[in-house]
C-alpha positions as CSV (number, residue, x, y, z in Angstrom):
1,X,0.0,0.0,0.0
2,X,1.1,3.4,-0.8
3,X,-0.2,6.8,-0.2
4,X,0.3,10.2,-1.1
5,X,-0.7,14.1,-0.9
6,X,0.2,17.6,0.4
7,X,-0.7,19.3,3.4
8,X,-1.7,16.8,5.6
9,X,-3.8,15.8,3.2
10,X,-3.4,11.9,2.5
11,X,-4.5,9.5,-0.7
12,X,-4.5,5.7,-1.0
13,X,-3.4,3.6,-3.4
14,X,-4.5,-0.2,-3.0
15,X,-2.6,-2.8,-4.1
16,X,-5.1,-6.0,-5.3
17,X,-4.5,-9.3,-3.4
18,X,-4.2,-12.6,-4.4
19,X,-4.5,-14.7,-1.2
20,X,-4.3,-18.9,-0.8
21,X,-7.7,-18.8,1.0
22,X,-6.9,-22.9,1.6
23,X,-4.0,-25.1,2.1
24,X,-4.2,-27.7,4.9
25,X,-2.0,-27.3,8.0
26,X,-1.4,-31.1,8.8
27,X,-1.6,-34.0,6.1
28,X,-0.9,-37.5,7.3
29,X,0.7,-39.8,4.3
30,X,1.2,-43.6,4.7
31,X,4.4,-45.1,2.6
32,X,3.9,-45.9,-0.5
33,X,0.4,-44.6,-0.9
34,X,0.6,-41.5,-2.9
35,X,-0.9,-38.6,-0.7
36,X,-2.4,-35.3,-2.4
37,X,-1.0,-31.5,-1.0
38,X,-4.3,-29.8,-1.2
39,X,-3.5,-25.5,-2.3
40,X,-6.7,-23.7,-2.8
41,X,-6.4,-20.1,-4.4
42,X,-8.5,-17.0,-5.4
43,X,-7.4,-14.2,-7.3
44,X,-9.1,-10.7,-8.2
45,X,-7.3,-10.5,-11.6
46,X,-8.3,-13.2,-14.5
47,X,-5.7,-15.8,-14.8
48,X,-3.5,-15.1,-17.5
49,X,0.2,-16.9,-19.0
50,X,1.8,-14.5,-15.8
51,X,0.1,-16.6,-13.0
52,X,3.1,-18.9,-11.3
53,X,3.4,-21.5,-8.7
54,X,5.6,-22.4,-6.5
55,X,6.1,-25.1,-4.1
56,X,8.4,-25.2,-1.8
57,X,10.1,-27.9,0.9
58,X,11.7,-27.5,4.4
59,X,12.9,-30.5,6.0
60,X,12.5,-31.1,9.9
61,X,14.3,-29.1,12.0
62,X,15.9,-27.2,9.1
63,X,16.1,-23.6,7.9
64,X,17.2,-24.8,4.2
65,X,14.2,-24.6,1.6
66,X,14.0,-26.3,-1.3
67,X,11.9,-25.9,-4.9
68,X,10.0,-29.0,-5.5
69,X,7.6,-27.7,-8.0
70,X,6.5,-24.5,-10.6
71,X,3.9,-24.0,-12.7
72,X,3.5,-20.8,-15.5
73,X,1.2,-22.2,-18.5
74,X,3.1,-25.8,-18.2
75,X,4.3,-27.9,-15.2
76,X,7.5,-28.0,-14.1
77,X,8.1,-30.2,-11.5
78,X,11.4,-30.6,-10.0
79,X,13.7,-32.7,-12.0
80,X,16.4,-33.0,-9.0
81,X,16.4,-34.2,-5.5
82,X,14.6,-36.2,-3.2
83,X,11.4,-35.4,-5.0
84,X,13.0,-36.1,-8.3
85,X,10.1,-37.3,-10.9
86,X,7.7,-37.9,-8.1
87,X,5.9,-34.7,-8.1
88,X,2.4,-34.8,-9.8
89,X,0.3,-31.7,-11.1
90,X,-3.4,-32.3,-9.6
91,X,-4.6,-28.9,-9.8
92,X,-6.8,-26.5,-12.3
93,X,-5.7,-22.8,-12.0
94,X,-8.8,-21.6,-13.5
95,X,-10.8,-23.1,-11.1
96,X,-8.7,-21.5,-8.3
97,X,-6.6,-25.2,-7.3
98,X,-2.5,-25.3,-7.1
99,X,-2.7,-28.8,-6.2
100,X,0.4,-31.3,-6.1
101,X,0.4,-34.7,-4.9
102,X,3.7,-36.6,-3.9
103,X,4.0,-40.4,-5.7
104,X,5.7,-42.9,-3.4
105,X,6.2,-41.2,-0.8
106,X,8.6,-42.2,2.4
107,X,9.0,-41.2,6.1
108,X,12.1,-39.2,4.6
109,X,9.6,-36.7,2.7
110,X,8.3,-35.6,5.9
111,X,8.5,-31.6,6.6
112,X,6.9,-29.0,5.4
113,X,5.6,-27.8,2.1
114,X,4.6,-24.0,0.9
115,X,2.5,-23.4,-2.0
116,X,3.0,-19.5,-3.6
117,X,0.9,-18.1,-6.5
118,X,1.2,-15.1,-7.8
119,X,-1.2,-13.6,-10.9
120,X,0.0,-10.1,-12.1
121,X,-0.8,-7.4,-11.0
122,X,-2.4,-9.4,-7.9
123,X,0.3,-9.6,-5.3
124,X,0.2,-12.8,-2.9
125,X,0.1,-11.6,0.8
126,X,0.0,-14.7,2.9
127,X,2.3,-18.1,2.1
128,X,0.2,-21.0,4.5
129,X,2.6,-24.2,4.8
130,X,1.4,-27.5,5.3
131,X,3.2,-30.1,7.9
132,X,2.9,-33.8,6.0
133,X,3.5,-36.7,8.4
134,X,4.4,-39.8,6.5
135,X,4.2,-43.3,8.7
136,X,3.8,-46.7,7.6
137,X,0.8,-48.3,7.6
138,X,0.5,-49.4,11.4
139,X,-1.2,-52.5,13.6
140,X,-4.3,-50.7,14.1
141,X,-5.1,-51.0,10.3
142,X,-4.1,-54.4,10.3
143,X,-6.2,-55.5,13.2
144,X,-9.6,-53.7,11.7
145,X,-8.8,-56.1,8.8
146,X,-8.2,-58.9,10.6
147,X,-12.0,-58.0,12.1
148,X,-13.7,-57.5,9.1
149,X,-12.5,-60.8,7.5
150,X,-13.9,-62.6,10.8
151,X,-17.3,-61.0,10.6
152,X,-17.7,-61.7,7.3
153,X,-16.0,-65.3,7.1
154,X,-15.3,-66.8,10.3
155,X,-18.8,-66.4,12.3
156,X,-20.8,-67.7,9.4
157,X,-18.3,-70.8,9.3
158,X,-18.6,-71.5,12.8
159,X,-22.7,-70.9,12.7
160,X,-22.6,-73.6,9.9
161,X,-20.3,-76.1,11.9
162,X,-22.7,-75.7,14.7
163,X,-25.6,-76.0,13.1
164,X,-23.9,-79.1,11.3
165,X,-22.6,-80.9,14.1
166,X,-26.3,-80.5,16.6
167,X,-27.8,-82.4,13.6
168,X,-25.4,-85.0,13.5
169,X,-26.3,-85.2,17.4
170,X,-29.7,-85.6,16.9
171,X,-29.6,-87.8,14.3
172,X,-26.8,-90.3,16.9
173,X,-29.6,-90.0,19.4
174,X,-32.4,-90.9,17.6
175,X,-30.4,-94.2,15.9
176,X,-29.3,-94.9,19.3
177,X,-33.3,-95.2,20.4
178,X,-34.3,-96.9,17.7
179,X,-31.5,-99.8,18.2
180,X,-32.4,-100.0,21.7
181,X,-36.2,-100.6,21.1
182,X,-35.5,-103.2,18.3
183,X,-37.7,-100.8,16.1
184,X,-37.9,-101.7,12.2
185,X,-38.4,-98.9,9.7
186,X,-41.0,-98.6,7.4
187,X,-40.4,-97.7,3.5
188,X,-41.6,-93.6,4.4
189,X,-38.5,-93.7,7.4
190,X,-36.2,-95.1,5.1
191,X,-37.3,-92.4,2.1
192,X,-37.0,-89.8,5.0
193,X,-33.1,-91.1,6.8
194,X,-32.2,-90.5,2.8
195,X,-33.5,-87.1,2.2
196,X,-31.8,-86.2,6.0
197,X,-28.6,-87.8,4.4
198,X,-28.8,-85.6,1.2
199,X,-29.3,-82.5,3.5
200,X,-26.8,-83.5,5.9
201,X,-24.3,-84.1,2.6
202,X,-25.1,-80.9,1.3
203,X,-24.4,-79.1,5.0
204,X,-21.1,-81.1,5.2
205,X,-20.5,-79.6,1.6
206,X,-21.6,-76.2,2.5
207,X,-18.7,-76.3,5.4
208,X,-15.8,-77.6,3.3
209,X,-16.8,-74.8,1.0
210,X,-16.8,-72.1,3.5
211,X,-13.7,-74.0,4.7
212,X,-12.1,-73.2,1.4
213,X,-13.1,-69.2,1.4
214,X,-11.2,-69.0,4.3
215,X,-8.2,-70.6,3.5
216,X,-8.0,-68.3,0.3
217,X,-8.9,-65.0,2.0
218,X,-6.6,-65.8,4.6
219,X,-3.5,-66.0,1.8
220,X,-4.9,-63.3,0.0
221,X,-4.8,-60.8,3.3
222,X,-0.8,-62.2,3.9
């Protein structure tokens, strides 16, 4: 801002301003997983070839910056250091997004990151950094895994091994009666102990199946 005048008498000239209105302040990464730098922008001034972008890195505990990233009409990302051919454009400056994301990234990328535009004659007056926290992939993720393939494979195996093995009870009992008493069956029993058969068969069929499910979720999650 500038001003001017004689006498006491003051006048104001008012810069425009070009402001990142959005750029979050923590973004947690997982190796490996790419993991996007969100930068959101608005301008007073049309974008035109002038608008640029710049992003910037700081390691941890470190004063020393480094350029990661520009962007004037084409994308330029850095072709040098530890971010060498792993930068990726994800933004739209006409719709007001400066947005990178980082490709494979490690636990050595973490630091923080500062996204600048500028869009002549609008000035930028505020540069918001974002603190990226990369970790691997930890036990808790592992274990709500681990609970999601029990619920959705091991209960209903163990509700069909239940189910089959009171039947086969039953059925023990009931032959173990009938020997007792001496009892001969009729054609209708015999036609019935066969269709009990077939449905204990098909149980006993339903289990090794289920049995089966298991085994190959189980490799596929290892």
């Amino acid at each position: 801002m500038q001003h001017s005048g004689a006498a006491g008498a003051r006048s104001y000239i008012l810069f425009p301003l070009l402001g990142v209105l959005f750029q979050d302040a923590h973004v947690r990464g997982y190796v490996g997983e790419q993991v996007k730098l969100k930068c959101i922008f608005k301008s007073t001034s049309s974008v035109t070839d002038k608008l640029t972008i710049d992003w910037t890195y700081r390691p941890p505990s470190s004063s020393r910056t480094e350029s990661i990233f520009h962007y004037q009409s084409f994308q330029y990302p850095t072709t040098a250091g530890t971010f060498r051919d792993r930068i990726s454009w994800v933004g739209d400056v006409y719709k007001g997004d400066a947005s990178i994301s980082i490709n494979n990234p490690t636990i050595k990328d973490n630091g923080t990151f500062s996204c600048a535009v500028k869009n002549p004659p609008d000035v930028h007056h505020n540069i918001p950094m974002t603190e990226l926290i990369v970790t691997e992939r930890g036990f808790g993720t592992m274990l709500s895994s681990v609970a999601l393939l029990s619920i959705l494979v091991f209960i209903p195996s163990t509700v069909v091994v239940v189910l089959l093995l009171v039947r086969m009870a039953r059925k023990s009992v009931g032959l173990k009666k009938r020997s007792k008493s001496g009892y001969k069956k009729s054609s209708i029993e015999v036609s019935d102990d066969t269709d009990q058969e077939e449905e204990d068969n098909c149980m006993a069929r339903l289990c090794v199946r289920c049995a089966e499910c298991l085994d190959s979720d189980y490799e596929e999650t290892y």
